[in-house]
C-alpha positions as a printed Julia matrix, in Angstrom:
343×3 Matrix{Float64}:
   0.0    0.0     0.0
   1.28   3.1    -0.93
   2.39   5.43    1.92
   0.71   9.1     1.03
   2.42  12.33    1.78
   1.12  15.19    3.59
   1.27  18.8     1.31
   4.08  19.8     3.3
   5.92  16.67    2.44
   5.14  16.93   -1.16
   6.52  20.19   -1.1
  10.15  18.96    0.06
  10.37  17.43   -3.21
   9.4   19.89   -4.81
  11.94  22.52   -3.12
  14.94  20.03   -3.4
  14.55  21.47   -7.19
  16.4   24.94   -8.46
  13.69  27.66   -8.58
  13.04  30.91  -10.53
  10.02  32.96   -9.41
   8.35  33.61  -12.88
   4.2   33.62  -11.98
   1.98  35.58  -10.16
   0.98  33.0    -7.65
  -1.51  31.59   -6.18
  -3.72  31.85   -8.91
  -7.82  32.3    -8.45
  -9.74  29.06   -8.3
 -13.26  31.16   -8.8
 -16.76  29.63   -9.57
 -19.02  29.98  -12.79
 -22.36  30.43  -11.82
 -23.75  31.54  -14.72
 -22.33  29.1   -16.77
 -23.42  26.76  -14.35
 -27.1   27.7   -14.25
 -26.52  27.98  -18.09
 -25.43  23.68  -18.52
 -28.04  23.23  -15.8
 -25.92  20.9   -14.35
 -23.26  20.12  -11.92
 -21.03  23.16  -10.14
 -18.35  24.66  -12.63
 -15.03  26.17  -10.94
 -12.58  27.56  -13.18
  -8.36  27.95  -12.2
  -7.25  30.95  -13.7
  -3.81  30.1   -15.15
  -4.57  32.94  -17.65
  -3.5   34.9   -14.74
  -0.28  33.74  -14.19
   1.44  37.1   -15.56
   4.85  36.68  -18.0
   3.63  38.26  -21.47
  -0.11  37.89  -21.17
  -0.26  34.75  -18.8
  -0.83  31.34  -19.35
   0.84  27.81  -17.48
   3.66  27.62  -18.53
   5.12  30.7   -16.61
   5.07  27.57  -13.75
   6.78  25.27  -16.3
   9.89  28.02  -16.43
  10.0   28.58  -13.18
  11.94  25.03  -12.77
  13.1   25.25  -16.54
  15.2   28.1   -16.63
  17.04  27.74  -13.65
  18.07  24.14  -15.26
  19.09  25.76  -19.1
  21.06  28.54  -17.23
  23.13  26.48  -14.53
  23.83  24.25  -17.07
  25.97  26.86  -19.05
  23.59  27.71  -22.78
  23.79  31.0   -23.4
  21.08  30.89  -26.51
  17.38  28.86  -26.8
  16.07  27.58  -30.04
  12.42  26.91  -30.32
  10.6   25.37  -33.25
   6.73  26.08  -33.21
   3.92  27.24  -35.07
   3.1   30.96  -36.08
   0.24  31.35  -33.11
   1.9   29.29  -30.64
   1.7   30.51  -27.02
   4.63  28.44  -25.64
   6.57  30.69  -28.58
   5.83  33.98  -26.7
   5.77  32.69  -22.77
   9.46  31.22  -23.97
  10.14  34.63  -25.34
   9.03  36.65  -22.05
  11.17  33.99  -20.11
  14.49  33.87  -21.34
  13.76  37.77  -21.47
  14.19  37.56  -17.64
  17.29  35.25  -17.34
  18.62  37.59  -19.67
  19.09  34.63  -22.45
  19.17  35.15  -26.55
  16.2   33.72  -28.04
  16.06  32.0   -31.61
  12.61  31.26  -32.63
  11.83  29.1   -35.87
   7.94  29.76  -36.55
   6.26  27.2   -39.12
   3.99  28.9   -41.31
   4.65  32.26  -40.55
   6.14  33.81  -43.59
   3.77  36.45  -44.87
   1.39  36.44  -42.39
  -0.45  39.57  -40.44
   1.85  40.47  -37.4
  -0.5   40.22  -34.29
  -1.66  37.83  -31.83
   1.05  35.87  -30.41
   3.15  37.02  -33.34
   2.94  40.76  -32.64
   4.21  40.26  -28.85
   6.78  37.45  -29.83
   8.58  40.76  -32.21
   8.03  43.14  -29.45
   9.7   40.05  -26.89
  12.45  40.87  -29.11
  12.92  36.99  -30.36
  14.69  36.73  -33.45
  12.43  35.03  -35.78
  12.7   32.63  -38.48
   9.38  33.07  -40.42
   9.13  29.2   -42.58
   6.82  29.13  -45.6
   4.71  26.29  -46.02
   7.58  24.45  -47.74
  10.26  25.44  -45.61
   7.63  24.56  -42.51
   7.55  20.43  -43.73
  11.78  20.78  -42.56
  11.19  23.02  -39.46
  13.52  20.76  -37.32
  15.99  20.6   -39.94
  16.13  23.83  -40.19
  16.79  24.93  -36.59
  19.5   22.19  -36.24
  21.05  23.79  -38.68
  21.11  27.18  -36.95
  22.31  25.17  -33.81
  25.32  24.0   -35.78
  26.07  27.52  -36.91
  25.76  28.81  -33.71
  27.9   25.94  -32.25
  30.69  26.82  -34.58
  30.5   30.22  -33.56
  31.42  29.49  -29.89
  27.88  29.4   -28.53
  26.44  26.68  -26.37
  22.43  26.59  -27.99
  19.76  24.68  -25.96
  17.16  23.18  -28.99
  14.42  23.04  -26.6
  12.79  20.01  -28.76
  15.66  17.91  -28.47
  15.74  17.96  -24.96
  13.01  15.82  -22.36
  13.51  17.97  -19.66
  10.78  20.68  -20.73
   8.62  18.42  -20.51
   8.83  16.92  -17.12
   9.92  20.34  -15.43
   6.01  21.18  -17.17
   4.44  18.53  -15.01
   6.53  19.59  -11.65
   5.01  22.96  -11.95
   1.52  21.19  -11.79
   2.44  19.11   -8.89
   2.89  22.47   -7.36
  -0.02  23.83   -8.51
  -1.58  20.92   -7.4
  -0.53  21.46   -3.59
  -1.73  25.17   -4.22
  -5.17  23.77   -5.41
  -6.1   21.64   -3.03
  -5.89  24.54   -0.46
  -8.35  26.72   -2.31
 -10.81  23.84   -2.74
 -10.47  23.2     1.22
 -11.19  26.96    1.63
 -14.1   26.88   -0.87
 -15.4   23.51    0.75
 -15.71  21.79   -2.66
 -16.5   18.03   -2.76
 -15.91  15.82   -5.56
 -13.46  17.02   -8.18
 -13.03  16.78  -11.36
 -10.51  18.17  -13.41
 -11.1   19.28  -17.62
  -8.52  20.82  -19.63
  -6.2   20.23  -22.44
  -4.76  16.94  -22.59
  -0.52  17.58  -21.45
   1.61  18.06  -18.69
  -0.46  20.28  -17.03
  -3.16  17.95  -16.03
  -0.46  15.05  -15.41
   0.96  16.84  -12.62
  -1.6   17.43  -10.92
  -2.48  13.65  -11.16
   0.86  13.38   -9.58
  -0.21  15.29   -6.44
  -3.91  13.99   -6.39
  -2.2   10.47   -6.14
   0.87  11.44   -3.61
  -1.6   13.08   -1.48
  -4.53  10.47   -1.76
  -7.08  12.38   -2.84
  -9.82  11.13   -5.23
  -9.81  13.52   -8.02
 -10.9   12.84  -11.42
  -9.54  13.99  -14.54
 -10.79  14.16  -18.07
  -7.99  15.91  -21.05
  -8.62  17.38  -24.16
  -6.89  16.42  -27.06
  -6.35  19.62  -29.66
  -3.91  17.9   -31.86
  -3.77  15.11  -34.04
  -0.01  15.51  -34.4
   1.35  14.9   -31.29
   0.61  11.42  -29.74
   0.21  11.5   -26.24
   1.63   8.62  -25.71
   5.17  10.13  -27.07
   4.72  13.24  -25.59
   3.76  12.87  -22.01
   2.81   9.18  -20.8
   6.42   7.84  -21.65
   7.63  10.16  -19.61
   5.6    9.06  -16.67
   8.77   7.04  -14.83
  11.34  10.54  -15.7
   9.1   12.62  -13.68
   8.69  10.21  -10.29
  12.76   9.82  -10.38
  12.93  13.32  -11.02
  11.09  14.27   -7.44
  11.53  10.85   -6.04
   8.08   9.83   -5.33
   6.24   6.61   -4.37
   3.53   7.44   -7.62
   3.56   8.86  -11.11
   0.69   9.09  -13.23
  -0.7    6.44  -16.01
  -2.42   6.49  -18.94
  -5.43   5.13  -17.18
  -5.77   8.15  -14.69
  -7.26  10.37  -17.36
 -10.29  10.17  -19.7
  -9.49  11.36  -22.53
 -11.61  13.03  -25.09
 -10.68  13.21  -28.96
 -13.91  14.1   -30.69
 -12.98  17.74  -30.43
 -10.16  18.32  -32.6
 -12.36  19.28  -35.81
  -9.97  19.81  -38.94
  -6.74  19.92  -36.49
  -4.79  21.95  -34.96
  -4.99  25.65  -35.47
  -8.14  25.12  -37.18
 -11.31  26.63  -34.84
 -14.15  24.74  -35.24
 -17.97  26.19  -35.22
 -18.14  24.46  -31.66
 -15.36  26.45  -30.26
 -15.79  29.47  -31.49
 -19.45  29.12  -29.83
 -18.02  27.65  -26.93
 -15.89  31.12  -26.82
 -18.69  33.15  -26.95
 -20.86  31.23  -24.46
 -18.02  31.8   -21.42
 -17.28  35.3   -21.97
 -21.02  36.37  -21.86
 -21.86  34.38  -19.0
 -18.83  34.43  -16.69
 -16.68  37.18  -18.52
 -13.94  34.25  -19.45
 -11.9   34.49  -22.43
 -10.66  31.39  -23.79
  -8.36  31.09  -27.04
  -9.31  29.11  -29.96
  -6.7   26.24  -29.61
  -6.78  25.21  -26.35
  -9.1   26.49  -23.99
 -11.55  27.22  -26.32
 -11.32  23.29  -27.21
 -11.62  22.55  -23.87
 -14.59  24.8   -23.06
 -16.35  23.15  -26.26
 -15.59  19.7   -24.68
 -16.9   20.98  -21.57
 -20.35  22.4   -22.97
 -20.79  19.4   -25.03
 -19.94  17.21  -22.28
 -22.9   18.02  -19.33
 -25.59  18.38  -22.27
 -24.78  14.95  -22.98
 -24.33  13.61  -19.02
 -20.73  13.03  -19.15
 -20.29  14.08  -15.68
 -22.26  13.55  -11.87
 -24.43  15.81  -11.13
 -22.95  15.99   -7.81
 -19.66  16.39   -9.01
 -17.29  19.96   -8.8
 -15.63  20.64  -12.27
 -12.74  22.3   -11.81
 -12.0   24.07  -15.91
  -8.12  24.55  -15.95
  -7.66  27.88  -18.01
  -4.07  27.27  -19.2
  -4.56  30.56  -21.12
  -3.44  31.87  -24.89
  -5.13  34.99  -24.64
  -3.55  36.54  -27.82
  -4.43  34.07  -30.11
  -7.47  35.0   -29.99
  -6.53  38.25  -31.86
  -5.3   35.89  -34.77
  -8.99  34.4   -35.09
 -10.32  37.92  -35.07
 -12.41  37.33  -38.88
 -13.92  34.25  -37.21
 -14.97  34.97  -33.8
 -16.16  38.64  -35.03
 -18.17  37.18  -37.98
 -20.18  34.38  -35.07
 -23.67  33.97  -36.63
 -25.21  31.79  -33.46
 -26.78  32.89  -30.48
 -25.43  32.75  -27.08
């Protein structure tokens, strides 16, 4: 039987870990009653990682908080980071090797010619240098930045290509375990029963099955899938076994501790569906929440879709996980302007 630990002792793990203070923190855990009354169905609670600060918010200002420290102490002196034209993890990189005081090289797939806002706008004011791919030059977007890492190397420099590397990825969950620990204190205060967690299907949500599980609580979990390009399997449940070594804990997530839901995905990635662009409209005129088109906005689909069809207890507490992307939604602006349906 596995021996559970106490927040406190959770959080000795967690501290025996180099640590740069990057997020506003705690963040909110507030309710959505109108939403609630809305779904006519069980209580909605929403964590406001949107509010995390560092360029606009979002989670991963906790996933830097434990990366930076690691790409600085071990002697880079320039990131590289290959993503797509709207991506939020391009900016929130952006804003933190800003304030290490690191170069940043960022290789953006289909990005040539496009409008400069969104995530785009503040990555150029971040002052990353960019590498805006075509479409062609997109299908060799990891080609292309090892090749800038080989440059660089023969100039002297030490680059960190953050998509060779696994550690992003597991530093992404230890933030959640954190949060986790954080979360469980505002749902004492609040008196909430019976959680269950919705959000985007990644790291986020697997560390905070981490601390659900080191701290015995019963939570639930249901992810979000928003890409049919990255299998989960590759990028987060292999990594379950890096993650418990890392902290040195009796548990570690599985596969099997998360529903997960696919039917959401629509045309792919980057791609807003009719759903989610309702979905959008629906939170911000009943709670005042803006979610972005990729991610939350996926998530808050899944969500609506989800207690009309009596995917979760009545008696349950959702808990939405807002992991933010505010400026993207600026990129969708012809879409979510030009919404024909009523909310």
């Amino acid at each position: 039987m596995t021996q559970h630990l106490t927040p406190n002792e959770l959080q000795t793990h967690i501290d025996k870990l180099p640590r740069m203070k990057m997020a506003h923190l705690p963040t909110p855990l507030e309710e959505m009653p109108r939403l609630t009354e809305r779904l006519g169905g069980p209580n909605i609670w929403i964590k406001r990682e949107d509010m995390t600060g560092l360029a606009y918010g979002g989670n991963k200002a906790r996933h830097y908080e434990f990366e930076m420290p690691h790409v600085s102490e071990q002697g880079y002196d320039v990131m590289i980071n290959v993503m797509d034209y709207h991506s939020n993890n391009a900016r929130m990189t952006a804003a933190a090797a800003n304030k290490i005081g690191m170069r940043y090289i960022l290789v953006l797939k289909n990005a040539a010619n496009r409008i400069v806002q969104g995530n785009l706008l503040i990555d150029k004011i971040l002052g990353a240098e960019l590498h805006l791919l075509d479409e062609y030059q997109s299908g060799d977007a990891d080609g292309y930045a090892t090749r800038l890492k080989e440059q660089l190397e023969a100039e002297g420099h030490k680059p960190y290509l953050i998509q060779e590397h696994v550690f992003p990825r597991i530093v992404g969950m230890v933030g959640f375990v954190q949060a986790g620990i954080e979360i469980l204190e505002q749902i004492n205060e609040n008196d909430l029963k019976n959680i269950h967690f919705i959000g985007v299907a990644g790291r986020s949500l697997c560390g905070l099955i981490i601390a659900a599980k080191a701290m015995g609580l019963d939570w639930k979990f249901t992810g979000v899938t928003v890409n049919y390009d990255v299998p989960l399997g590759d990028y987060i449940f292999k990594h379950n076994k890096d993650i418990q070594e890392l902290l040195d804990l009796p548990v570690t997530f599985e596969q099997s501790d998360m529903r997960v839901l696919d039917q959401y995905v629509g045309e792919g990635y980057g791609v807003m569906t009719a759903e989610v662009n309702e979905a959008i409209h629906i939170a911000a005129q009943t709670d005042a929440i803006i979610c972005d088109p990729n991610y939350t906005g996926t998530a808050m689909a899944a969500l609506i879709d989800q207690i009309k069809e009596g995917g979760f207890d009545d008696d349950e507490t959702i808990i939405f996980l807002h992991t933010g992307g505010l400026p993207a939604v600026f990129t969708f602006a012809e879409q979510l302007a030009n919404f024909k349906g009523t909310v």
